[in-house]
Residue, then its C-alpha position, 0 to 999 in steps of 0.5 A: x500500500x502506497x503513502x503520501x508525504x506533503x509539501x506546503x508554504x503555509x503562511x499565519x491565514x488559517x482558512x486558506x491553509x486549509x484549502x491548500x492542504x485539501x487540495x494536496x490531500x485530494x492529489x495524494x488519495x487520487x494518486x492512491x495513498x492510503x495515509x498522507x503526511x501533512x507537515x509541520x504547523x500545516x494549518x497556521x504557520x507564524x502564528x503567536x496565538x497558539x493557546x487561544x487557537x488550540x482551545x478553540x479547537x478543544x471546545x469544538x469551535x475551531x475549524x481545524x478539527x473538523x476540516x481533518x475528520x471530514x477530509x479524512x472521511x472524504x477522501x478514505x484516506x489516514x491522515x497524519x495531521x503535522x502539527x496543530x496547538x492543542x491544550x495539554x490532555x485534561x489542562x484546558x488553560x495555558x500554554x497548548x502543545x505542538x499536536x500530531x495527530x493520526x486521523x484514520x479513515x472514518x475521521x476518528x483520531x487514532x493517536x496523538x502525538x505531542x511535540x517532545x523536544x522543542x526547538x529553543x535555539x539561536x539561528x544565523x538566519x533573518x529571524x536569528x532567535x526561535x523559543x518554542x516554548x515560549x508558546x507550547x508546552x513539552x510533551x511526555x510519551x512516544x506513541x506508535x500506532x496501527x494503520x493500514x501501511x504498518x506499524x507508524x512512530x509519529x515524531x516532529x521535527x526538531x525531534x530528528x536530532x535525539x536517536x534515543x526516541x527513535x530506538x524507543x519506537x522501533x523498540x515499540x514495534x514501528x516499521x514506518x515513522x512520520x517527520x512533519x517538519x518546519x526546518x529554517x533554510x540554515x539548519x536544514x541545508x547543514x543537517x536535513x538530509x543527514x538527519x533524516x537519512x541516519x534515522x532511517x538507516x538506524x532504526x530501518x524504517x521508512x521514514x516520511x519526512x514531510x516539510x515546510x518549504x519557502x517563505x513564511x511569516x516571522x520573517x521565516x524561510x524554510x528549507x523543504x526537501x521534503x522527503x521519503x527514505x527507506x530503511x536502507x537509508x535510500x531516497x525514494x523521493x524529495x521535492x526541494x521547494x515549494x508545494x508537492x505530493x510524494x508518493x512510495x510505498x513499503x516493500x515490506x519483504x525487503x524491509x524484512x530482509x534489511x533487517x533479517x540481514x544486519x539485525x541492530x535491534x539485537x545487537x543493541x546494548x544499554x549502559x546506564x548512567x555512570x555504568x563502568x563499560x567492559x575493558x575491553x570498550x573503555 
């Protein structure tokens, strides 16, 4: 079964994001998928009123919510929903978290997914400064999901730069693990592509890497490169900027033999903190 991975220039106007991301959804069913990757801050990029629009949608009166169940109803397609602000489960008030969900085909949410690692850094670029938790709270659990093209690990962005959650979710069973990013052009020329390859290589998913690509608000540009790799570490398909629809689909036999063949999850061994290595390692 085929995937789709999605390409946006979102920018802060809701509604229209939501056209374009419908649009793209529609070429990716057309095309076959049966789960489509939307990327990071898909419906309302640059945005600083995150906590007010999350709870909007918390309360059932936001529109992004309903536009995903519907889309995903439409077009029988799972939908891995980048990010929107949600509150944190059960906390109604202050800061919302950066939210994947998993939508499946009847509409329903299947998982969700709040942002771990946030992305607190100084980047020589027009912006120069970005503090995510300025306005999202972190998240604290890794989540792995059934769906109709394998077992899904769902991650965001700046998460791609701490392998230890990516373990953890081939430990959980993925076979496939989503990467709805938002890269700035600076990081993402020096690390995107070794990032998202090495990842796939170590953990032998497939990883599907969708992305922010051009000019946003803030002022903020995005690198793109959006991105399907296997979990041999090859690229199966990339778009440098702008919007586009990816396509592949999992070889689960060959994904089985990579794995059969260099068997890394045996061979992994643990050292806990302050754990005296054997000598023969020291």
């Amino acid at each position: 079964m085929s995937f789709a991975v999605i390409q946006m220039v979102s920018q802060s106007d809701v509604a229209a994001n939501l056209l374009q991301a419908r649009r793209l959804l529609e070429r990716a069913a057309d095309s076959g998928a049966r789960l489509a990757v939307l990327p990071e801050n898909f419906a309302a990029m640059g945005r600083r009123d995150t906590a007010a629009i999350g709870r909007a949608e918390a309360q059932g009166e936001g529109p992004i919510l309903p536009w995903l169940k519907q889309a995903a109803r439409d077009l029988n397609v799972w939908i891995v929903a980048g990010t929107l602000p949600l509150p944190p489960e059960g906390q109604p008030e202050g800061k919302a978290n950066a939210c994947s969900l998993l939508i499946d085909e009847q509409g329903a949410i299947a998982a969700r997914y709040d942002k771990l690692h946030l992305f607190d850094v100084d980047v020589a670029d027009a912006r120069g400064r970005y503090r995510e938790s300025d306005d999202y709270a972190h998240g604290g659990a890794v989540v792995v999901a059934d769906t109709p093209v394998g077992r899904v690990g769902l991650t965001v962005c700046y998460d791609l730069r701490f392998p230890e959650l990516y373990s953890e979710l081939r430990a959980a069973g993925a076979e496939l693990i989503t990467a709805p990013s938002a890269f700035t052009a600076v990081t993402g020329a020096a690390h995107w592509d070794v990032l998202i390859r090495a990842r796939a290589i170590e953990t032998q998913c497939y990883v599907l890497a969708a992305a922010q690509g051009g000019v946003h608000p803030g002022p903020r540009e995005t690198f793109g490169h959006a991105a399907i790799i296997d979990p041999w570490g090859r690229i199966l398909a990339q778009q440098d900027q702008g919007e586009a629809v990816l396509l592949a689909s999992r070889d689960s036999s060959e994904q089985a033999s990579i794995r059969a063949r260099m068997p890394v999850a045996s061979h992994r061994r643990f050292f806990s903190q302050g754990a005296r290595r054997p000598a023969s390692e020291q």
